[in-house]
Predicted model as a PDB file, atoms N, CA, C, CB and O in Angstrom, pLDDT in the B-factor column:
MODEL        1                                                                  
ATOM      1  N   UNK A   1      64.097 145.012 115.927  1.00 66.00           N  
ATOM      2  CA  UNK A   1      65.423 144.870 116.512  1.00 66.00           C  
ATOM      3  C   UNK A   1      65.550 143.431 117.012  1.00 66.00           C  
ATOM      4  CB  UNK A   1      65.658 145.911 117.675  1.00 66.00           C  
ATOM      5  O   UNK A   1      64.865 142.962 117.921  1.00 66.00           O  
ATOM      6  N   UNK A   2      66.561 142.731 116.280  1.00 81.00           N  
ATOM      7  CA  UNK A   2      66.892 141.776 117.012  1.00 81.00           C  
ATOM      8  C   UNK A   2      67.064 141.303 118.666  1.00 81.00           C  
ATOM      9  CB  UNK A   2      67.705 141.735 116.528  1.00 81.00           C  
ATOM     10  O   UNK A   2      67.761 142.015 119.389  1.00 81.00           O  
ATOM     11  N   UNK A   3      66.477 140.216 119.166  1.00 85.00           N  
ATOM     12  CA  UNK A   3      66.875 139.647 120.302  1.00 85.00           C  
ATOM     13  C   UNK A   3      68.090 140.254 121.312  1.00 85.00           C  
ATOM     14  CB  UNK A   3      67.181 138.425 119.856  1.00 85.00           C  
ATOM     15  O   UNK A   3      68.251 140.760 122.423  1.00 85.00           O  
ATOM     16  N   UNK A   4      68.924 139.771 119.935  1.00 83.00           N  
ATOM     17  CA  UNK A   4      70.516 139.567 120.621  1.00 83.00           C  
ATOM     18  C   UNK A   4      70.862 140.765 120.499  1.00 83.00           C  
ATOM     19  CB  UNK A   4      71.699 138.551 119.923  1.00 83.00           C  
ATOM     20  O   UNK A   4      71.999 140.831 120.965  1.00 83.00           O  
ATOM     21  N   UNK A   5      70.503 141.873 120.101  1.00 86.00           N  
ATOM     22  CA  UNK A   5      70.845 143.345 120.707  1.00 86.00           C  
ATOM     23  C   UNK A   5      70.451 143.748 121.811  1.00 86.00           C  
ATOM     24  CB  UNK A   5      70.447 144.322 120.035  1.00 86.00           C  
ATOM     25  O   UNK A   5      71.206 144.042 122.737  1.00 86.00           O  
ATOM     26  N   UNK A   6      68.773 143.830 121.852  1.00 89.00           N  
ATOM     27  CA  UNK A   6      68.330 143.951 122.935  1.00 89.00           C  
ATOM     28  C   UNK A   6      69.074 142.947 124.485  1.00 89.00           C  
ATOM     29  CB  UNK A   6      66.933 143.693 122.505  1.00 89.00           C  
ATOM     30  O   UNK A   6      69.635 143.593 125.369  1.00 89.00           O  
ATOM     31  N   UNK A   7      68.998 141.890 124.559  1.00 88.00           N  
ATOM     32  CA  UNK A   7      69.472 141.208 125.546  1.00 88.00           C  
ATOM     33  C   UNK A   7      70.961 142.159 125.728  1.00 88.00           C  
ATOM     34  CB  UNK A   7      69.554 139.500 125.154  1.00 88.00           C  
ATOM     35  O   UNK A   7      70.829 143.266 126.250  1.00 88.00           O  
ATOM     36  N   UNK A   8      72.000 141.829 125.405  1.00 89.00           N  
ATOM     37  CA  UNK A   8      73.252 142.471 125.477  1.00 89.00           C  
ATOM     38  C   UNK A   8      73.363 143.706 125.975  1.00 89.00           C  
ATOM     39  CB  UNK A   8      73.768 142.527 124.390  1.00 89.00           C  
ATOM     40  O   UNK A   8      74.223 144.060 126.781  1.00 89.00           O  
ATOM     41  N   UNK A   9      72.389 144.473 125.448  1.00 91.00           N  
ATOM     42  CA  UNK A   9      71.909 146.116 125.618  1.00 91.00           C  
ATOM     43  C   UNK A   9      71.710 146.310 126.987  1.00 91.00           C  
ATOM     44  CB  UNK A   9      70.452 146.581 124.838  1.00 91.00           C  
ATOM     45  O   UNK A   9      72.439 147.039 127.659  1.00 91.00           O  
ATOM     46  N   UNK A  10      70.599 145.591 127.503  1.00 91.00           N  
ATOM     47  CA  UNK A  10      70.060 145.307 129.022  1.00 91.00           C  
ATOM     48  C   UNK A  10      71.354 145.005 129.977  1.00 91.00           C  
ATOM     49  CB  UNK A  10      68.944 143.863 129.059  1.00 91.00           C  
ATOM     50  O   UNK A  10      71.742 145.570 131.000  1.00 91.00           O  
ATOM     51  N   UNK A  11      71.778 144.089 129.372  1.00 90.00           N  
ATOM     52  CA  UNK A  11      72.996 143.206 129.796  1.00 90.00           C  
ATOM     53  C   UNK A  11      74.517 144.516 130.377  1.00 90.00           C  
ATOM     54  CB  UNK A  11      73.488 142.032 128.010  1.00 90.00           C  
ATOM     55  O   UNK A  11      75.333 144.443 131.295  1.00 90.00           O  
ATOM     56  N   UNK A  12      74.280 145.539 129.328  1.00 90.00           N  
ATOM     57  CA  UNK A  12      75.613 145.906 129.149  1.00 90.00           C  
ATOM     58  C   UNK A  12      75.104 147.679 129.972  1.00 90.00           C  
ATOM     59  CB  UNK A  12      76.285 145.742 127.116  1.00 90.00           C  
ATOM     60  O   UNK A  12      75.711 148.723 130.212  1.00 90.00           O  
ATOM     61  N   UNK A  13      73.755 147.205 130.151  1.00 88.00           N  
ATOM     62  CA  UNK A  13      73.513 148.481 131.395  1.00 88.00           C  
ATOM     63  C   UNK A  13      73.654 148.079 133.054  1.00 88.00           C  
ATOM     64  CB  UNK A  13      71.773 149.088 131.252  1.00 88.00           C  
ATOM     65  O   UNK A  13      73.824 148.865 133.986  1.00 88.00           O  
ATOM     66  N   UNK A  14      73.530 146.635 133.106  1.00 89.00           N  
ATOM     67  CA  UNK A  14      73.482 146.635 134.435  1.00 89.00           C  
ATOM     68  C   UNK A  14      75.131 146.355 134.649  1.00 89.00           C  
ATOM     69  CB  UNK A  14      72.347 145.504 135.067  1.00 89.00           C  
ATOM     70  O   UNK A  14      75.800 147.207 135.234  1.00 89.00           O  
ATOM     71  N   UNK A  15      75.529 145.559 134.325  1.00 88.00           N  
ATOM     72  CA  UNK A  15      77.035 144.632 134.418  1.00 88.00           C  
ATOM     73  C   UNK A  15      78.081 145.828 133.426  1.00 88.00           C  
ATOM     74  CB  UNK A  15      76.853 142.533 133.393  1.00 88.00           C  
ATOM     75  O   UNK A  15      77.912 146.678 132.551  1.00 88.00           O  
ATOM     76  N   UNK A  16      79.120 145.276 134.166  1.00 85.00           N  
ATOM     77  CA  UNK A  16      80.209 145.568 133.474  1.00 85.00           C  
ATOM     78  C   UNK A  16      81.539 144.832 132.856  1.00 85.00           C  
ATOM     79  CB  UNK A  16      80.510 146.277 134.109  1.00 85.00           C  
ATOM     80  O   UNK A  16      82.722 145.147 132.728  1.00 85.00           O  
ATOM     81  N   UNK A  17      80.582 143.477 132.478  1.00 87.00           N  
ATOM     82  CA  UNK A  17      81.856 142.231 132.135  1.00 87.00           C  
ATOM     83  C   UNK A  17      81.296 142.301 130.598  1.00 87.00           C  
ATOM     84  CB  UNK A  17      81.754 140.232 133.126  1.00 87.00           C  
ATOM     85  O   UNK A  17      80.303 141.658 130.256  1.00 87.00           O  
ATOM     86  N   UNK A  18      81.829 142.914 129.951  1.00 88.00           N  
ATOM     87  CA  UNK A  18      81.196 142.786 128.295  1.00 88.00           C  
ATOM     88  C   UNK A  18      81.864 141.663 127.620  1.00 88.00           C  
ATOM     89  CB  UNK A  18      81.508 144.214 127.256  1.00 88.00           C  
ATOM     90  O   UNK A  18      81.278 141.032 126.740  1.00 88.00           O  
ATOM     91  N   UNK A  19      83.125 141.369 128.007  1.00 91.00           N  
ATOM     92  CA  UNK A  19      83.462 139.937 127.359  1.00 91.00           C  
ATOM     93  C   UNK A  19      83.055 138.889 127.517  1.00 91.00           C  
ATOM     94  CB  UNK A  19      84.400 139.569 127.452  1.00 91.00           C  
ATOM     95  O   UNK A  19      82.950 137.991 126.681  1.00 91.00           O  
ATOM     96  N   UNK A  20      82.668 138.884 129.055  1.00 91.00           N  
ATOM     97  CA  UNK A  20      81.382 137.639 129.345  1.00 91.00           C  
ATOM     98  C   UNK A  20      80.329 137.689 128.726  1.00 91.00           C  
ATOM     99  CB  UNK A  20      80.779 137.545 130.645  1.00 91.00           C  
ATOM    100  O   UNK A  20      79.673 136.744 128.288  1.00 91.00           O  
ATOM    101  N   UNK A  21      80.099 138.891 128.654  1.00 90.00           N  
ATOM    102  CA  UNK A  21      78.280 138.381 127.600  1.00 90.00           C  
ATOM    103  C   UNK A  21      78.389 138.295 126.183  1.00 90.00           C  
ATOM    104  CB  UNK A  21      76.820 139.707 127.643  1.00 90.00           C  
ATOM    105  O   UNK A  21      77.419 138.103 125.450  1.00 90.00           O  
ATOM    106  N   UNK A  22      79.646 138.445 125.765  1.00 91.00           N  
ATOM    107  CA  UNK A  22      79.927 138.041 124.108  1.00 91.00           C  
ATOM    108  C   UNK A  22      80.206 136.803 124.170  1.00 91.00           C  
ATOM    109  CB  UNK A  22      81.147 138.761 123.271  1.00 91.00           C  
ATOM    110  O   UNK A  22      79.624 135.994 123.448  1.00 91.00           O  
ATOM    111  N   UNK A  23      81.186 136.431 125.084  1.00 91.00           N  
ATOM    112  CA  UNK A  23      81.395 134.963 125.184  1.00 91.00           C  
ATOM    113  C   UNK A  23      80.348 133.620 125.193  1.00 91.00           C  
ATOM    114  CB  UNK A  23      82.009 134.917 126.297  1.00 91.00           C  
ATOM    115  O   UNK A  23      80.295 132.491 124.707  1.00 91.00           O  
ATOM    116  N   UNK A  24      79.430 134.650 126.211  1.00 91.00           N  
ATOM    117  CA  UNK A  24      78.207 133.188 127.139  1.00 91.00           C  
ATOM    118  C   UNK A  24      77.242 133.371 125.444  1.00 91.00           C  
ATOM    119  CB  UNK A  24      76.687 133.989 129.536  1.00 91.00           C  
ATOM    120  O   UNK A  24      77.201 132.283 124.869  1.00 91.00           O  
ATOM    121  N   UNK A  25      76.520 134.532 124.643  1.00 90.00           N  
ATOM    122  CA  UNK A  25      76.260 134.321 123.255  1.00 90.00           C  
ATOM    123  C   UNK A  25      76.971 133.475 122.818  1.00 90.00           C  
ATOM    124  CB  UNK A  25      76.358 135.301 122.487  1.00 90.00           C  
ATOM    125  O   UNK A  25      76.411 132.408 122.565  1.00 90.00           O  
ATOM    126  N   UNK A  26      78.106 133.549 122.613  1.00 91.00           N  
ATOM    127  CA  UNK A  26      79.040 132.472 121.659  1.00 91.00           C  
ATOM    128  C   UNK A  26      78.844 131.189 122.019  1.00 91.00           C  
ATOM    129  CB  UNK A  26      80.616 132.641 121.745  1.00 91.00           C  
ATOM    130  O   UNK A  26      78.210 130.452 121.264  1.00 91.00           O  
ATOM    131  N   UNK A  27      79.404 130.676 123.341  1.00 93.00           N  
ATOM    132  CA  UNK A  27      78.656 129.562 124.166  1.00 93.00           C  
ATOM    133  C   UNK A  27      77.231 128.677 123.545  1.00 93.00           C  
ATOM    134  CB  UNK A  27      78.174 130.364 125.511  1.00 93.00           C  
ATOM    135  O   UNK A  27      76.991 127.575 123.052  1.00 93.00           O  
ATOM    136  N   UNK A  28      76.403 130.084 123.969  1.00 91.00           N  
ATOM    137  CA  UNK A  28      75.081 129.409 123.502  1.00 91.00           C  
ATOM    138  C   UNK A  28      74.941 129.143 122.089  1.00 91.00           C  
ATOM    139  CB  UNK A  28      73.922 130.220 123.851  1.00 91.00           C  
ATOM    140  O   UNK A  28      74.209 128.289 121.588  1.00 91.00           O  
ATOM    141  N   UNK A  29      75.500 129.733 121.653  1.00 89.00           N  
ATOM    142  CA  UNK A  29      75.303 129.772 119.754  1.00 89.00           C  
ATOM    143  C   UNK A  29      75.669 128.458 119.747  1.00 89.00           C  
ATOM    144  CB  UNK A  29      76.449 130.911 118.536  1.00 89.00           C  
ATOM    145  O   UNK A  29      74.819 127.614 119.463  1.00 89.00           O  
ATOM    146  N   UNK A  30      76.616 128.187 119.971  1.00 89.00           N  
ATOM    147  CA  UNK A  30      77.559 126.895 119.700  1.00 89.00           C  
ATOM    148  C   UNK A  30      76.852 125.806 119.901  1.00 89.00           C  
ATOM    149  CB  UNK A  30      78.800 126.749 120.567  1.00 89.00           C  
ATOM    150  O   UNK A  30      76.768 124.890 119.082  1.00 89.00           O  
ATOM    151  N   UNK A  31      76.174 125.843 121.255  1.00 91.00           N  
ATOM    152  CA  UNK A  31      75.180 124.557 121.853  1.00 91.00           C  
ATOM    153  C   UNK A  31      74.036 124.740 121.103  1.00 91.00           C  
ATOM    154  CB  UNK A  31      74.735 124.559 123.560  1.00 91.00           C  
ATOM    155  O   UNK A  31      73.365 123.836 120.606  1.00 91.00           O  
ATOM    156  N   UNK A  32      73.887 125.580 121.052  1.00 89.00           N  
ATOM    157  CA  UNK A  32      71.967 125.365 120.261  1.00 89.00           C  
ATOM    158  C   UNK A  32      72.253 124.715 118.656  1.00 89.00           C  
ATOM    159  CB  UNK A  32      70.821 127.522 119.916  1.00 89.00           C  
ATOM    160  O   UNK A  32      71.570 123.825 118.147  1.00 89.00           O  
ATOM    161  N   UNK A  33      73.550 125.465 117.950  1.00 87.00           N  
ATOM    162  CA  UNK A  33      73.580 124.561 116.732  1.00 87.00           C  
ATOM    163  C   UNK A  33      73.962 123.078 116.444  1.00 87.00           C  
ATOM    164  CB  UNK A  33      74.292 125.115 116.022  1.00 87.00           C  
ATOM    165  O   UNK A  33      73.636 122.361 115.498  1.00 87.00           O  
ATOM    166  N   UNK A  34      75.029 122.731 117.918  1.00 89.00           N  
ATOM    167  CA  UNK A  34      75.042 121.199 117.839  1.00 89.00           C  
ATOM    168  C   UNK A  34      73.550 120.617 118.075  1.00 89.00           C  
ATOM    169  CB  UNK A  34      76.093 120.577 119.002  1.00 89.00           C  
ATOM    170  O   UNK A  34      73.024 119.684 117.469  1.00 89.00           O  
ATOM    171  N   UNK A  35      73.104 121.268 118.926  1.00 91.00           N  
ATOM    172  CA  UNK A  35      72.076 120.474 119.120  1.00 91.00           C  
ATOM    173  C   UNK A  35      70.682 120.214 117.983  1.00 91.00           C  
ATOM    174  CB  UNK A  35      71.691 121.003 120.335  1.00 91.00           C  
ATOM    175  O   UNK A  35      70.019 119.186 117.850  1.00 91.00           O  
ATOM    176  N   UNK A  36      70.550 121.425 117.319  1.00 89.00           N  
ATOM    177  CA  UNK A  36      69.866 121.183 116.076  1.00 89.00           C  
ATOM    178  C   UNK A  36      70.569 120.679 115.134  1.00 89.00           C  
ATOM    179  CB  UNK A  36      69.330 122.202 115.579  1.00 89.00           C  
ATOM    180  O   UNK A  36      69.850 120.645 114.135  1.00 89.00           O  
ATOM    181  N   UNK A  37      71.899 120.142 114.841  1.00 87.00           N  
ATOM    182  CA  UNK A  37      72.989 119.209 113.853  1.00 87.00           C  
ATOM    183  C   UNK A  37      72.972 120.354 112.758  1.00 87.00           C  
ATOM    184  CB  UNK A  37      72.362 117.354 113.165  1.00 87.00           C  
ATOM    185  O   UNK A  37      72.810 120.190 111.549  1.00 87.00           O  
ATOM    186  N   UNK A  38      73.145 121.391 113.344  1.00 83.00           N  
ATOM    187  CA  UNK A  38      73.834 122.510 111.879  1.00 83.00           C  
ATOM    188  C   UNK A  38      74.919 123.125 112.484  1.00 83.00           C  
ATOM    189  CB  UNK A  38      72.719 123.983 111.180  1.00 83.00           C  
ATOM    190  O   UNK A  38      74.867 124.152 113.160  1.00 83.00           O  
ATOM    191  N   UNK A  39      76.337 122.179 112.106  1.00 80.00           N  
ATOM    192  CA  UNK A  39      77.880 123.117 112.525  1.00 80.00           C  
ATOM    193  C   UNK A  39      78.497 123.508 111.874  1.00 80.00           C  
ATOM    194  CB  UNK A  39      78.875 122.700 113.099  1.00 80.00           C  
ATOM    195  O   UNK A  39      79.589 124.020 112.122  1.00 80.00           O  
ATOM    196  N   UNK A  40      77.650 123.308 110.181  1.00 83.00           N  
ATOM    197  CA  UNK A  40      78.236 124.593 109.476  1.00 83.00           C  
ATOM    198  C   UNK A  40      77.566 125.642 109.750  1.00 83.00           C  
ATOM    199  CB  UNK A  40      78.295 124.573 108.069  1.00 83.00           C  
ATOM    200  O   UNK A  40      78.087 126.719 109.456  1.00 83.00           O  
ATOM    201  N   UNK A  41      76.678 125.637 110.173  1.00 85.00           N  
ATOM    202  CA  UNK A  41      75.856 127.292 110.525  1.00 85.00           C  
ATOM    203  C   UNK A  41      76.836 127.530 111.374  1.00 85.00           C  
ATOM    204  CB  UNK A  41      74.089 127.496 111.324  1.00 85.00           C  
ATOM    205  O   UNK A  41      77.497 128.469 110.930  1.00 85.00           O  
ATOM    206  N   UNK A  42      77.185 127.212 112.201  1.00 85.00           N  
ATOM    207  CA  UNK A  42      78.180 128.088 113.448  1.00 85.00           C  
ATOM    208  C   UNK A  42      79.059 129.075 113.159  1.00 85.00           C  
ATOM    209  CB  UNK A  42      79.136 127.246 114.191  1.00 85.00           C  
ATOM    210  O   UNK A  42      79.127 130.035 113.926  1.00 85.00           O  
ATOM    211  N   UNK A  43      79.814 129.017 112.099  1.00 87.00           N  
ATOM    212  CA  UNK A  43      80.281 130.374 111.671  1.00 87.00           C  
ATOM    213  C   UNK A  43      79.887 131.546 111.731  1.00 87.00           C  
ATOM    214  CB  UNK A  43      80.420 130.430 110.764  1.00 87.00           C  
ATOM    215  O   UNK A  43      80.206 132.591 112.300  1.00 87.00           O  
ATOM    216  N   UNK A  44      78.935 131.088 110.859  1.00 88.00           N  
ATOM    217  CA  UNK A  44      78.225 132.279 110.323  1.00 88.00           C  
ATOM    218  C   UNK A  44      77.336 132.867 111.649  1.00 88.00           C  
ATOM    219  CB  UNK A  44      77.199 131.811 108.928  1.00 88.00           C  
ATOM    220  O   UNK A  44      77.455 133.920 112.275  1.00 88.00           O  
ATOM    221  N   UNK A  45      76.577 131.949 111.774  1.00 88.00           N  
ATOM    222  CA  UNK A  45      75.817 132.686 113.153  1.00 88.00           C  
ATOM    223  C   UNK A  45      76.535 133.092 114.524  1.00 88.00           C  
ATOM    224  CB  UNK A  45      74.735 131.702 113.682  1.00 88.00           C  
ATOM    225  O   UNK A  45      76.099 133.655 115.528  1.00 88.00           O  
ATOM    226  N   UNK A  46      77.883 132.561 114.167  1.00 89.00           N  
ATOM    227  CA  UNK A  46      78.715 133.440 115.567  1.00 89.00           C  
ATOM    228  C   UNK A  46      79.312 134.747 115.019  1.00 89.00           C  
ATOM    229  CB  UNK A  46      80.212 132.481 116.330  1.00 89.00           C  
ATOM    230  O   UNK A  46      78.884 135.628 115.765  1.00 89.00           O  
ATOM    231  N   UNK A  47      79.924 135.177 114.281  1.00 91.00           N  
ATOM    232  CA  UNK A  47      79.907 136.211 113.598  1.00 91.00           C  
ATOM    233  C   UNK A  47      78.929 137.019 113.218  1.00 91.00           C  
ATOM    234  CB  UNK A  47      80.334 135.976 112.835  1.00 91.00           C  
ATOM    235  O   UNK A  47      79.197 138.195 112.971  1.00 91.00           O  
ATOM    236  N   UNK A  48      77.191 136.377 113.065  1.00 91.00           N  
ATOM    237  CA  UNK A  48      75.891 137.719 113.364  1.00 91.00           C  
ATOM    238  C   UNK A  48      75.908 138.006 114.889  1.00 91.00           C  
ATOM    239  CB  UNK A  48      74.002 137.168 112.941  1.00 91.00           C  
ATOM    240  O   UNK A  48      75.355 139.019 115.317  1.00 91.00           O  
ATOM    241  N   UNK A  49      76.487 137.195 115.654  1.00 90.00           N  
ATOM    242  CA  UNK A  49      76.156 137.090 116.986  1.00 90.00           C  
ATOM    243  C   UNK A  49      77.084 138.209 118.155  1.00 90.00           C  
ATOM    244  CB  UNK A  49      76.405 135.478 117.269  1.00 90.00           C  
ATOM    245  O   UNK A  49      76.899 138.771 119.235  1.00 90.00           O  
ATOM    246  N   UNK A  50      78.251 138.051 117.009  1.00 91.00           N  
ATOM    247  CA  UNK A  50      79.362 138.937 117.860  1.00 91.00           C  
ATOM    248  C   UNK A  50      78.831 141.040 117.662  1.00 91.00           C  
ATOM    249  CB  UNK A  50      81.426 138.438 116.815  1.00 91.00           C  
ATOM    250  O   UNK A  50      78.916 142.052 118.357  1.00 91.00           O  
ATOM    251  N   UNK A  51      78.393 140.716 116.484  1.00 93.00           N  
ATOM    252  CA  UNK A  51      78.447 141.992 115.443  1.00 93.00           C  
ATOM    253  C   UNK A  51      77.136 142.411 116.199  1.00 93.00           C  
ATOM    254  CB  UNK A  51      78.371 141.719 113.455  1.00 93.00           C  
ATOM    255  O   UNK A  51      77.300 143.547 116.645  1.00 93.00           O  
ATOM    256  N   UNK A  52      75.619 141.802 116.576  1.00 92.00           N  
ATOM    257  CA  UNK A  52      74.581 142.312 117.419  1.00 92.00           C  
ATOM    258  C   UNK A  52      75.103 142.747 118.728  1.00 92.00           C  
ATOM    259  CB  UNK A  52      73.533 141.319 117.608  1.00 92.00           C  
ATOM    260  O   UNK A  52      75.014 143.896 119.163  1.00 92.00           O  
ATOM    261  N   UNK A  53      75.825 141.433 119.510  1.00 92.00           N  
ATOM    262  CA  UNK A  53      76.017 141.816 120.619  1.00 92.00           C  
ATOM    263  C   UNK A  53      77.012 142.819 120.717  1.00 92.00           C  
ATOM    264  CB  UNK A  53      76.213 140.859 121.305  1.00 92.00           C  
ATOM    265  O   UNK A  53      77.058 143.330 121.836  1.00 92.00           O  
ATOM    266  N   UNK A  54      77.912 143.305 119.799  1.00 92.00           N  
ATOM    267  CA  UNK A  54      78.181 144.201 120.226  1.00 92.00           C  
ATOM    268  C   UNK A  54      77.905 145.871 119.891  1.00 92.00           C  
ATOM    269  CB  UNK A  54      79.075 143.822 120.244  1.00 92.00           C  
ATOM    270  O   UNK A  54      78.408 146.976 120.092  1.00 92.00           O  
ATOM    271  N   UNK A  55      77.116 145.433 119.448  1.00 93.00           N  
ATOM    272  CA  UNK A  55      76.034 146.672 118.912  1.00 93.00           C  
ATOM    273  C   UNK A  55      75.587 147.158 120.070  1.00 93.00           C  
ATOM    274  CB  UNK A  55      74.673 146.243 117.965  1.00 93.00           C  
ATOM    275  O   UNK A  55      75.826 148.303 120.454  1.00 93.00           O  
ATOM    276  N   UNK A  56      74.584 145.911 121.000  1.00 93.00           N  
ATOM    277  CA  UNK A  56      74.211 146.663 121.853  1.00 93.00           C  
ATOM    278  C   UNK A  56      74.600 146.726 123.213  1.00 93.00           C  
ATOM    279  CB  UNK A  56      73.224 146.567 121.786  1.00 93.00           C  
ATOM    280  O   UNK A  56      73.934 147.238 124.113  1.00 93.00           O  
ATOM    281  N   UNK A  57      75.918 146.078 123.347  1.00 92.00           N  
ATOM    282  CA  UNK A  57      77.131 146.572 124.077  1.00 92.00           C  
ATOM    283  C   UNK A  57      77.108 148.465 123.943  1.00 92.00           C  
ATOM    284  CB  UNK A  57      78.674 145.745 123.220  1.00 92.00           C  
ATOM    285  O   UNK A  57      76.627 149.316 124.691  1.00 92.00           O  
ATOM    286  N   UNK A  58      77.813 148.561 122.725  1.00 94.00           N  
ATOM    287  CA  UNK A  58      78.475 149.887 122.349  1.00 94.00           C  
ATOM    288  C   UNK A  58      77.161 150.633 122.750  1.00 94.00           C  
ATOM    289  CB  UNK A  58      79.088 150.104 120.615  1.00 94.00           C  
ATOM    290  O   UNK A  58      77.438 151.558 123.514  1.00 94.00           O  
ATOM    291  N   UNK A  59      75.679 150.529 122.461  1.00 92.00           N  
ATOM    292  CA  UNK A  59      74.906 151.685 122.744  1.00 92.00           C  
ATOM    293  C   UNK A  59      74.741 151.349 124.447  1.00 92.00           C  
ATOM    294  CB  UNK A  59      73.354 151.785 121.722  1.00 92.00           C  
ATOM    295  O   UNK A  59      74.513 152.403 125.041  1.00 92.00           O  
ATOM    296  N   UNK A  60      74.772 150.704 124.950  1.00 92.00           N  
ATOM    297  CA  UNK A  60      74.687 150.408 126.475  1.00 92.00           C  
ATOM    298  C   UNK A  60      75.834 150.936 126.802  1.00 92.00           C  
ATOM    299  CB  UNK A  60      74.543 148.920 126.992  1.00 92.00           C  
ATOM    300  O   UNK A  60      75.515 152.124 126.824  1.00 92.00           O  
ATOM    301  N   UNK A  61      76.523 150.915 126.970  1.00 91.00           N  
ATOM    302  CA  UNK A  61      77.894 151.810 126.773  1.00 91.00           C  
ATOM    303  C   UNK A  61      77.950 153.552 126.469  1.00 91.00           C  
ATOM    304  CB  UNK A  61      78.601 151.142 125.461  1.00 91.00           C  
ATOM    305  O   UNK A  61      78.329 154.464 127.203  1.00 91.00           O  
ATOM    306  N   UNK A  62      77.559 153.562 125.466  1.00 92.00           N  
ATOM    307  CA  UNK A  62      76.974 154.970 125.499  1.00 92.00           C  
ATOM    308  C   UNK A  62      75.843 155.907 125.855  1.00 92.00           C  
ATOM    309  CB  UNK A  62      76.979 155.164 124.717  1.00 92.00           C  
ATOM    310  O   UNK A  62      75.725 157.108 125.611  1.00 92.00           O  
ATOM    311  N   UNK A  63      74.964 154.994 126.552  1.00 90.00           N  
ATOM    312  CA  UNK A  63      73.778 155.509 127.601  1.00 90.00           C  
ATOM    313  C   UNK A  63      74.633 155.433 128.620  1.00 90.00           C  
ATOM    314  CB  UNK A  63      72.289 154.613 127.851  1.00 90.00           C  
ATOM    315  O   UNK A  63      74.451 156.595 128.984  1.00 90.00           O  
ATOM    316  N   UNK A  64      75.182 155.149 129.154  1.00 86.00           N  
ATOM    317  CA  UNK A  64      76.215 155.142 130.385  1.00 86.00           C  
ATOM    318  C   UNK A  64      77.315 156.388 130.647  1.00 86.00           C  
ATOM    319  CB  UNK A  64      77.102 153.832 130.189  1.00 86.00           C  
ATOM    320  O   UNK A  64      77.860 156.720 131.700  1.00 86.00           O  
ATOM    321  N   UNK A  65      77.437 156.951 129.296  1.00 86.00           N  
ATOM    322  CA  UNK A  65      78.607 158.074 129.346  1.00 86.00           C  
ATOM    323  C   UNK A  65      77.536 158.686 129.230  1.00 86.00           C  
ATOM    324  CB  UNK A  65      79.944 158.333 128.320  1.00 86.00           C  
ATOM    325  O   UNK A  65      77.842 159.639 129.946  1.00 86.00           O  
ATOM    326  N   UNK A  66      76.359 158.943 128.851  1.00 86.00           N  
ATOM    327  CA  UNK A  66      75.518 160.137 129.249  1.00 86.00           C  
ATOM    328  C   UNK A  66      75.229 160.128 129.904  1.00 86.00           C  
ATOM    329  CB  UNK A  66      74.738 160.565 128.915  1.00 86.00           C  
ATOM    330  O   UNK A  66      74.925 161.284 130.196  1.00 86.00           O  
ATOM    331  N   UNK A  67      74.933 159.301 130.851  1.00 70.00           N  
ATOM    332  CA  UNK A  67      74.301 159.673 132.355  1.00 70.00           C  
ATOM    333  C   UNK A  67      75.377 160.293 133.150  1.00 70.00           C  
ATOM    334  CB  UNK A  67      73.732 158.312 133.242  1.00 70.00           C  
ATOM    335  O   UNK A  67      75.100 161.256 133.866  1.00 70.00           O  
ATOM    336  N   UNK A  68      76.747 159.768 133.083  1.00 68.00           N  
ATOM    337  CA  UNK A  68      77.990 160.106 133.618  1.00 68.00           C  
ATOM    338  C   UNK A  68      78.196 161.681 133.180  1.00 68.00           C  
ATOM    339  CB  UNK A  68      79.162 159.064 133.058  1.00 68.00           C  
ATOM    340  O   UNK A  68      78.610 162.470 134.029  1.00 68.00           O  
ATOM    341  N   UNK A  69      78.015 161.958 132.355  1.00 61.00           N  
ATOM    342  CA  UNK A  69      78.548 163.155 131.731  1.00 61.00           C  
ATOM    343  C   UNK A  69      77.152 164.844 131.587  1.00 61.00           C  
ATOM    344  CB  UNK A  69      79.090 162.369 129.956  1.00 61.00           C  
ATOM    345  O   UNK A  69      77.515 165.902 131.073  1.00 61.00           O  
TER     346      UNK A  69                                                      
ENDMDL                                                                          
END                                                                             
């Protein structure tokens, strides 16, 4: 399992700002590829980035309605 599920996952059990932690990924995506000089990768790796994190958004999210329920 990817990183960026897990992190988000964790992320999306304690907090309840899920657009912030898609965003601050996006953020970082952005800086780490200027900084290695690949900004055509940025597309692409913000779009794997949105699609993990919100993977493990949605299951952090749904460990949450089971405990609730």
């Amino acid at each position: 399992i990817p990183w960026i599920i897990i992190i988000p996952f964790v992320l999306g059990l304690l907090y309840k700002e899920n657009m912030l932690i898609i965003a601050t990924a996006l953020i970082f995506n952005i800086l780490f590829n200027i900084i290695l000089q690949k900004p055509d990768y940025i597309i692409f790796a913000s779009m794997y980035i949105v699609l993990c994190a919100g993977a493990g958004l949605f299951l952090a999210d749904s460990i949450k309605n089971l405990k609730t329920n």
